[in-house]
TITI-109526 format. One record per residue (C-alpha): chain; y, z, x; residue number from 1; residue in one letter. Coordinates in Angstrom, 2 decimals. Each point is the difference from the previous one (the first is absolute). Last residue first. Layout:
BEGIN
<atom c="A" north="Y" up="Z" east="X" k="NUM" r="A"/>
...
This chain:
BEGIN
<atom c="A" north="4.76" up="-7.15" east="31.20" k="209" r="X"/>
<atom c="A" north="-1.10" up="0.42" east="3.63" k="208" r="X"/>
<atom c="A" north="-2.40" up="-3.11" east="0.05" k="207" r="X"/>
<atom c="A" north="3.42" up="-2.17" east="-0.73" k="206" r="X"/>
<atom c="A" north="1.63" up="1.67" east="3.10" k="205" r="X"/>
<atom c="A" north="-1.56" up="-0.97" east="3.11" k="204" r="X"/>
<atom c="A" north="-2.30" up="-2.83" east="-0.47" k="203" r="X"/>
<atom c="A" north="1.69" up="-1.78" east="-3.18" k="202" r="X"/>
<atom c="A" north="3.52" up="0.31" east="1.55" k="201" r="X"/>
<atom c="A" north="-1.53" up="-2.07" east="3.48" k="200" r="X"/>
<atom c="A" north="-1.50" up="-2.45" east="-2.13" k="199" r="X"/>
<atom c="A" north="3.48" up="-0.03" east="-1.91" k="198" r="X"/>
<atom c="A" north="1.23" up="-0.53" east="3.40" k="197" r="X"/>
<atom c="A" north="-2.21" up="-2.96" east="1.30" k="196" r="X"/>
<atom c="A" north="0.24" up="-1.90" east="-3.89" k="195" r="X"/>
<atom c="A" north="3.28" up="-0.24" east="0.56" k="194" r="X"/>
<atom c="A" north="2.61" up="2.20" east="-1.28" k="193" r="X"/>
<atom c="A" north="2.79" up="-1.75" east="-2.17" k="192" r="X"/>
<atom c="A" north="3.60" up="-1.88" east="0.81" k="191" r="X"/>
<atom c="A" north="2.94" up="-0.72" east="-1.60" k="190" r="X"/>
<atom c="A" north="2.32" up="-2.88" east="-1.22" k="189" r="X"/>
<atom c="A" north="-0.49" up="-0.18" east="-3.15" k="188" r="X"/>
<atom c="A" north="3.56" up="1.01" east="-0.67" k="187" r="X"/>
<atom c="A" north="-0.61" up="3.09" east="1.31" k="186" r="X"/>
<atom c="A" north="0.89" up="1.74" east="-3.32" k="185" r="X"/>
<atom c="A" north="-2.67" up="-1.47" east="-1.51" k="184" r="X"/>
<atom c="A" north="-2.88" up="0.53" east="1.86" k="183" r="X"/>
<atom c="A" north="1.24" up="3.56" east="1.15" k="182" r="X"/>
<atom c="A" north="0.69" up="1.00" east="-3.86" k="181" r="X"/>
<atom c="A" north="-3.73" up="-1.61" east="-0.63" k="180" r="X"/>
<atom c="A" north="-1.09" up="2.59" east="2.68" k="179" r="X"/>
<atom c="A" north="1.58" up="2.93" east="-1.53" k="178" r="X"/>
<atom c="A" north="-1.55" up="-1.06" east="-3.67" k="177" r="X"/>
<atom c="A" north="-3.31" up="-0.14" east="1.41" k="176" r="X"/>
<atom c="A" north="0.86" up="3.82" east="1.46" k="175" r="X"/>
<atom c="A" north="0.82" up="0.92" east="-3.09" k="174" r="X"/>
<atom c="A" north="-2.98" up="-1.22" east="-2.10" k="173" r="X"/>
<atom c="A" north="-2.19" up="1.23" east="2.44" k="172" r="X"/>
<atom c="A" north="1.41" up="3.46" east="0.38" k="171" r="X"/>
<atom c="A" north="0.22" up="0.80" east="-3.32" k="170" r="X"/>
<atom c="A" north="-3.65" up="-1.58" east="-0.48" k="169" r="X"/>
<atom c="A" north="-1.29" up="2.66" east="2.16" k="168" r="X"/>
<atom c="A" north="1.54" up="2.48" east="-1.21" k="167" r="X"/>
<atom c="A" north="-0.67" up="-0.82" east="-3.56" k="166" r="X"/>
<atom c="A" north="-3.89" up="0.61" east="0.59" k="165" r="X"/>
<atom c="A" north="-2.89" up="-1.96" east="1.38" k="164" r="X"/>
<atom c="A" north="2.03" up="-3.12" east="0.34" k="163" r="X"/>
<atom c="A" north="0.79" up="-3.60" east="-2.02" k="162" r="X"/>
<atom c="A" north="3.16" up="-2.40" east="0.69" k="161" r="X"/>
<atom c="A" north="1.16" up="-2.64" east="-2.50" k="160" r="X"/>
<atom c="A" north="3.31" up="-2.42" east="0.89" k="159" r="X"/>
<atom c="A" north="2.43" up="-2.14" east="-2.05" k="158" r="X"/>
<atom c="A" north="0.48" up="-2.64" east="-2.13" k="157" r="X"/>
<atom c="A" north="1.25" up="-3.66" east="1.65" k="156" r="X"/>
<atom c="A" north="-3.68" up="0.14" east="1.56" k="155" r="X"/>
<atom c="A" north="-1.67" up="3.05" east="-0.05" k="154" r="X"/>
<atom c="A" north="0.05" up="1.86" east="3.58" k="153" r="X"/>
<atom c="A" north="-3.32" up="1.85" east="0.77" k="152" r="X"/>
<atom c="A" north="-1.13" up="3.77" east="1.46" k="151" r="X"/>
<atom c="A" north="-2.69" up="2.24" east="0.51" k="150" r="X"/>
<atom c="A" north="-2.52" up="-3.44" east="1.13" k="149" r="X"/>
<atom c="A" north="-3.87" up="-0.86" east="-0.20" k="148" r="X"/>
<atom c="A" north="-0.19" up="0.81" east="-3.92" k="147" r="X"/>
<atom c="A" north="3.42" up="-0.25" east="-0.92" k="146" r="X"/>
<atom c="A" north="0.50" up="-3.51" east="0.28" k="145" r="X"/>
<atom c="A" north="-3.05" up="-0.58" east="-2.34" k="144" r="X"/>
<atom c="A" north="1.60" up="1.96" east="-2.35" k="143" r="X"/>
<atom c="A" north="3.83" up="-1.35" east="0.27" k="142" r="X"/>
<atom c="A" north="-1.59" up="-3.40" east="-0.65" k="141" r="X"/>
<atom c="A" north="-2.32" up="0.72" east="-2.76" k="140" r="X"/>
<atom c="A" north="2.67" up="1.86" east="-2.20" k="139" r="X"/>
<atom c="A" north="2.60" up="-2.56" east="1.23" k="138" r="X"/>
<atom c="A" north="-2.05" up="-2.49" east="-1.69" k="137" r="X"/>
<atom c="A" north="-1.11" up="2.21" east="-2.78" k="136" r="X"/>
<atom c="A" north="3.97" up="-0.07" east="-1.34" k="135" r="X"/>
<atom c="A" north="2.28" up="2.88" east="0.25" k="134" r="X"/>
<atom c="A" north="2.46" up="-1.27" east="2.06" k="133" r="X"/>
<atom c="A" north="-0.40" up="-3.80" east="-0.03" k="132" r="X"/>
<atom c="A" north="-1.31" up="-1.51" east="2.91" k="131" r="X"/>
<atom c="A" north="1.64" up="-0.51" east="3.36" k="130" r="X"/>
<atom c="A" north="-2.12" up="-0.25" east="3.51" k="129" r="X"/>
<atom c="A" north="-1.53" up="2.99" east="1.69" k="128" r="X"/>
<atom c="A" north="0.95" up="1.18" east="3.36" k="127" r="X"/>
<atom c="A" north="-2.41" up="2.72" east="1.78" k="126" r="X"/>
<atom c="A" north="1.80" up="2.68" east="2.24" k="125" r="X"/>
<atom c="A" north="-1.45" up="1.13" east="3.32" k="124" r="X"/>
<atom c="A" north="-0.45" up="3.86" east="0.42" k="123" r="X"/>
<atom c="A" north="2.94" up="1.85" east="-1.64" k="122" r="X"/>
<atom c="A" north="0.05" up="3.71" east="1.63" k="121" r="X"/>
<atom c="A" north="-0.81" up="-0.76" east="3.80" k="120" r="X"/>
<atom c="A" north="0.15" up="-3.93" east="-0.18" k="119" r="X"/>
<atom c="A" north="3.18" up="0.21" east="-1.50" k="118" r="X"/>
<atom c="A" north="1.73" up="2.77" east="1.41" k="117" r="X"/>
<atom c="A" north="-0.47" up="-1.63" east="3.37" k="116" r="X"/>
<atom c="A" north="2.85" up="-2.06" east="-0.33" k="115" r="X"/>
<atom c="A" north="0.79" up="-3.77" east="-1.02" k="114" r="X"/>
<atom c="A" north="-3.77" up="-0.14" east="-0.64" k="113" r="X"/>
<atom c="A" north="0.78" up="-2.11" east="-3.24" k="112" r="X"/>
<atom c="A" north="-2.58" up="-3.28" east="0.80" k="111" r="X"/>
<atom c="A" north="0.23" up="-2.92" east="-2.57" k="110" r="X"/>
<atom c="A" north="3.54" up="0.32" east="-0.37" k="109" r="X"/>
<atom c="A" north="0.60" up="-2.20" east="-3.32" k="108" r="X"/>
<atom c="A" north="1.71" up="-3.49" east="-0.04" k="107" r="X"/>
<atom c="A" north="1.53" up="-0.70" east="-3.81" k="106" r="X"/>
<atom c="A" north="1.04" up="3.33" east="-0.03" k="105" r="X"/>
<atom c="A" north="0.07" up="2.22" east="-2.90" k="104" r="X"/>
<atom c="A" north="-2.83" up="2.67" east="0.64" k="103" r="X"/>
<atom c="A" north="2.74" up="0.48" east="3.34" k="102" r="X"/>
<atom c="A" north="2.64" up="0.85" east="-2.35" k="101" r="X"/>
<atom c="A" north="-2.54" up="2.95" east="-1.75" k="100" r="X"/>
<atom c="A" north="-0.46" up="1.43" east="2.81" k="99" r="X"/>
<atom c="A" north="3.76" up="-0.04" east="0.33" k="98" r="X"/>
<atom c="A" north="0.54" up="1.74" east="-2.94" k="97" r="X"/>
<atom c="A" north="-2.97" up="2.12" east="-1.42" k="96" r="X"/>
<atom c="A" north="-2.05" up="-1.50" east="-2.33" k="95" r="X"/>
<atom c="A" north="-2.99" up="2.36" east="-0.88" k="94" r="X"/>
<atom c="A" north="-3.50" up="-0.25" east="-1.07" k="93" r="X"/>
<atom c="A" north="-1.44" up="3.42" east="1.30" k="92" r="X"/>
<atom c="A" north="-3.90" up="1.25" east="0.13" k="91" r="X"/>
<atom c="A" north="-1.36" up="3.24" east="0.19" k="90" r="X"/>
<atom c="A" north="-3.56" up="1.01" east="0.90" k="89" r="X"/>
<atom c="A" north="-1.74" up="-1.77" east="2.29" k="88" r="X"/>
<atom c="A" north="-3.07" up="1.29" east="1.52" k="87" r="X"/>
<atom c="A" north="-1.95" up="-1.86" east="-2.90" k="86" r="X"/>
<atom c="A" north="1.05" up="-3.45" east="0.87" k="85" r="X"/>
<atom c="A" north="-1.27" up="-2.56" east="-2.27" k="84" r="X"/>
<atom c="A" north="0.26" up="1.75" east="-3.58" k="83" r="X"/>
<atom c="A" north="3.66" up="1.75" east="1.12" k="82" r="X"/>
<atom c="A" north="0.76" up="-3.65" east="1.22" k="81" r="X"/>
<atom c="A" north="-0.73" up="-1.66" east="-3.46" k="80" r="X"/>
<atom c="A" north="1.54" up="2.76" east="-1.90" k="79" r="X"/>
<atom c="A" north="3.32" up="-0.24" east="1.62" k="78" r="X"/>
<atom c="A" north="-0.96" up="-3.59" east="-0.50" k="77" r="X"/>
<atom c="A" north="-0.20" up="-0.07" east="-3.34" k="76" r="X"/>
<atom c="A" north="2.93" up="2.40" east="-0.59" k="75" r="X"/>
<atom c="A" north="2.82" up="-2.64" east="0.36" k="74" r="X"/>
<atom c="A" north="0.94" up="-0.21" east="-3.84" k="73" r="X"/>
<atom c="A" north="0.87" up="4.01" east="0.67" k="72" r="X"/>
<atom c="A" north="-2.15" up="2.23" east="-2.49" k="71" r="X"/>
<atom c="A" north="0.38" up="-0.08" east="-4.15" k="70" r="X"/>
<atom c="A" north="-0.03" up="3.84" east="-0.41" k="69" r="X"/>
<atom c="A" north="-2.47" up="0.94" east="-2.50" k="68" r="X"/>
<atom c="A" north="-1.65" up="3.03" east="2.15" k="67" r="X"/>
<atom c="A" north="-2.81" up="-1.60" east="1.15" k="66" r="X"/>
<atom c="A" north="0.55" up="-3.23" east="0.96" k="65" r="X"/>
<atom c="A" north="-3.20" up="-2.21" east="0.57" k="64" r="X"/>
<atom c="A" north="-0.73" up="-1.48" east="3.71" k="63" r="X"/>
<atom c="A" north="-3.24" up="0.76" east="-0.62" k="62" r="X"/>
<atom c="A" north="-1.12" up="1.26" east="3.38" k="61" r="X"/>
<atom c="A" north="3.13" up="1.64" east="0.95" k="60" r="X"/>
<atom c="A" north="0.71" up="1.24" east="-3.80" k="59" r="X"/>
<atom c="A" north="3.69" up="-0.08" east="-0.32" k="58" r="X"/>
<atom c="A" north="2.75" up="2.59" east="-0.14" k="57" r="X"/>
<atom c="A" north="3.10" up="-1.53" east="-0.75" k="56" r="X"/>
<atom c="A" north="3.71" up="1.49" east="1.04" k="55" r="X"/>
<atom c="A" north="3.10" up="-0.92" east="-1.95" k="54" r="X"/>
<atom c="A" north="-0.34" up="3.45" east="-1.84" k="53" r="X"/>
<atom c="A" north="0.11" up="2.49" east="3.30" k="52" r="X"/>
<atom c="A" north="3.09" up="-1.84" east="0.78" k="51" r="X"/>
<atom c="A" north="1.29" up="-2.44" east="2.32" k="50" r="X"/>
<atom c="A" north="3.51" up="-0.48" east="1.19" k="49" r="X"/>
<atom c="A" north="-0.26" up="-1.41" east="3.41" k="48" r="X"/>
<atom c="A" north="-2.98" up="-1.92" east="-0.74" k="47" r="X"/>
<atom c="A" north="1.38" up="-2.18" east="-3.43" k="46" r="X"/>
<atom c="A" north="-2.85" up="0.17" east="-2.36" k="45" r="X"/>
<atom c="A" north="-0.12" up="-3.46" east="-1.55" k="44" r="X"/>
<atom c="A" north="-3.99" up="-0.12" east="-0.82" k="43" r="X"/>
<atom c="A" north="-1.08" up="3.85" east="1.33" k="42" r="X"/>
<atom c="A" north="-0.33" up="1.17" east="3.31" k="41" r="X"/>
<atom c="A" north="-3.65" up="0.55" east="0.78" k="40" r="X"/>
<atom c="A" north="-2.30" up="2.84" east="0.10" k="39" r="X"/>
<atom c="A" north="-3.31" up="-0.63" east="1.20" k="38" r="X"/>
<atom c="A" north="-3.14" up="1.68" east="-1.31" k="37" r="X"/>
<atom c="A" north="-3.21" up="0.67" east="1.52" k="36" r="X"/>
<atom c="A" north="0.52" up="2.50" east="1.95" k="35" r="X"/>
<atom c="A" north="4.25" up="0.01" east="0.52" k="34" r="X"/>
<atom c="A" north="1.23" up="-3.54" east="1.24" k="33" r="X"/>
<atom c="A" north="3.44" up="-0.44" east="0.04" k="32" r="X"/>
<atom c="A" north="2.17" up="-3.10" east="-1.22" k="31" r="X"/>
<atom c="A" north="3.48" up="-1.23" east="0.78" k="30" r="X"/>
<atom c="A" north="2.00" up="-3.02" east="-1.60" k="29" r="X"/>
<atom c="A" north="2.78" up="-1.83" east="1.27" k="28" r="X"/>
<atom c="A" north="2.84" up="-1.85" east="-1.59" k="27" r="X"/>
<atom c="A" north="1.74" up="2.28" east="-3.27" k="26" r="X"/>
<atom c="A" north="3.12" up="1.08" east="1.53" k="25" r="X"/>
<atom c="A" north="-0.05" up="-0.78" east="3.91" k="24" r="X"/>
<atom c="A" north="-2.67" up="0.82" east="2.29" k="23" r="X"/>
<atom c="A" north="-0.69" up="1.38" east="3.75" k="22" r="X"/>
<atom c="A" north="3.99" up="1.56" east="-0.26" k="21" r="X"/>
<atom c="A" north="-1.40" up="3.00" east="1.75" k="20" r="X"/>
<atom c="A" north="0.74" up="2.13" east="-2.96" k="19" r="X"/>
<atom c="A" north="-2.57" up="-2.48" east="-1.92" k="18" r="X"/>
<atom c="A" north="-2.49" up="0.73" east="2.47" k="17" r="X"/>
<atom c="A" north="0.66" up="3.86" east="-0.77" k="16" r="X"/>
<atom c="A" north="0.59" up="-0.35" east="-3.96" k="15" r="X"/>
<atom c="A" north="-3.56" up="-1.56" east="-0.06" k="14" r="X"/>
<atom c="A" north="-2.14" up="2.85" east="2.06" k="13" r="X"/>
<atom c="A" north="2.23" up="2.23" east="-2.55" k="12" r="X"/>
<atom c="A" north="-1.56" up="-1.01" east="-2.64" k="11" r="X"/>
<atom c="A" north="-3.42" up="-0.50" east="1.33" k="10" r="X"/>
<atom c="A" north="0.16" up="4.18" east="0.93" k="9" r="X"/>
<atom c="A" north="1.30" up="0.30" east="-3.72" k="8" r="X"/>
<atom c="A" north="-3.16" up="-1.72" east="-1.21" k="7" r="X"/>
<atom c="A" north="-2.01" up="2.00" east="1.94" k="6" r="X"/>
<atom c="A" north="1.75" up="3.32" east="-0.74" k="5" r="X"/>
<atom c="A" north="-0.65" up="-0.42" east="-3.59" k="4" r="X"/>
<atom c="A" north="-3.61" up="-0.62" east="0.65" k="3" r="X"/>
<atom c="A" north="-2.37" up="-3.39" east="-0.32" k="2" r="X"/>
<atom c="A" north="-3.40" up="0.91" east="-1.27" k="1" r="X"/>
């Protein structure tokens, strides 16, 4: 059974990424896996604001609401990564600013090691092409992106990340954003790790997580 103190735990979870300017009004959605239920931002919740009401709690395996609150249009594939990767436990659709500039580009970074942040927290990122929010498409897409990678870029959308707990997806989502900022600020004109020093990251500090 989902308490009180859980849903006002989620609550809060939301207000914080929206605090960090992660969404705007009603974009993003968040969900949370407790046992075998997730709760999920409801259809048209706005993040920064939510309440106790806007949130659904839906059966995992199912998918079925529980509690009669219509979920987010975007919770197949929160569900669809909580059924493929069991160690995850939250997962974050967000459009933050520049991240989201960079999902706009007609030529895409394919490599975003601009720091060692990146590979430490973000891992590589997996780029998906445009479909309609909501639709099975992206559903599919942002799934099977999810299941070899903790972060992707949506085409001329946004950006999903998935952790063990918010931390964790705090961190990634902000530290993706930091590196867009880089990409775009430098006018395209920067430069990443190679393959030699994120070797090197993955041998002395990635085992210490």
């Amino acid at each position: 059974m989902i308490t009180k103190e859980q849903m006002e735990f989620f609550v809060a979870q939301a207000h914080r990424y929206g605090e960090a300017k992660l969404m705007l009004c009603s974009s993003g959605n968040l969900s949370w896996r407790v046992g075998d239920k997730m709760l999920v931002s409801g259809t048209g919740s706005w993040l920064p604001v939510l309440t106790p009401e806007k949130i659904s709690v839906c059966d995992i395996v199912s998918g079925q609401p529980e509690n009669g609150v219509r979920p987010s249009m975007e919770s197949v594939f929160h569900l669809g990564v909580l059924r493929e990767r069991p160690e995850v436990n939250v997962v974050l659709h967000f459009q933050s600013e520049y991240a989201t500039v960079v999902a706009c580009m007609k030529n895409k970074p394919d490599n975003f090691n601009v720091t060692l942040e990146i590979p430490y927290h973000v891992g590589e990122v997996a780029v998906v092409p445009y479909y309609r929010p909501g639709s099975p498409e992206l559903a599919q897409a942002v799934i099977a992106a999810l299941k070899e990678h903790d972060a992707v870029l949506l085409s001329n959308h946004g950006q999903v990340v998935c952790g063990k707990d918010f931390d964790e997806v705090f961190e990634r989502a902000l530290f993706f954003e930091m590196a867009c900022r880089i990409i775009v600020q430098s006018g395209m004109n920067y430069t990443v790790l190679g393959s030699r020093e994120v070797e090197d990251l993955r041998e002395h500090l990635l085992g210490r997580k």
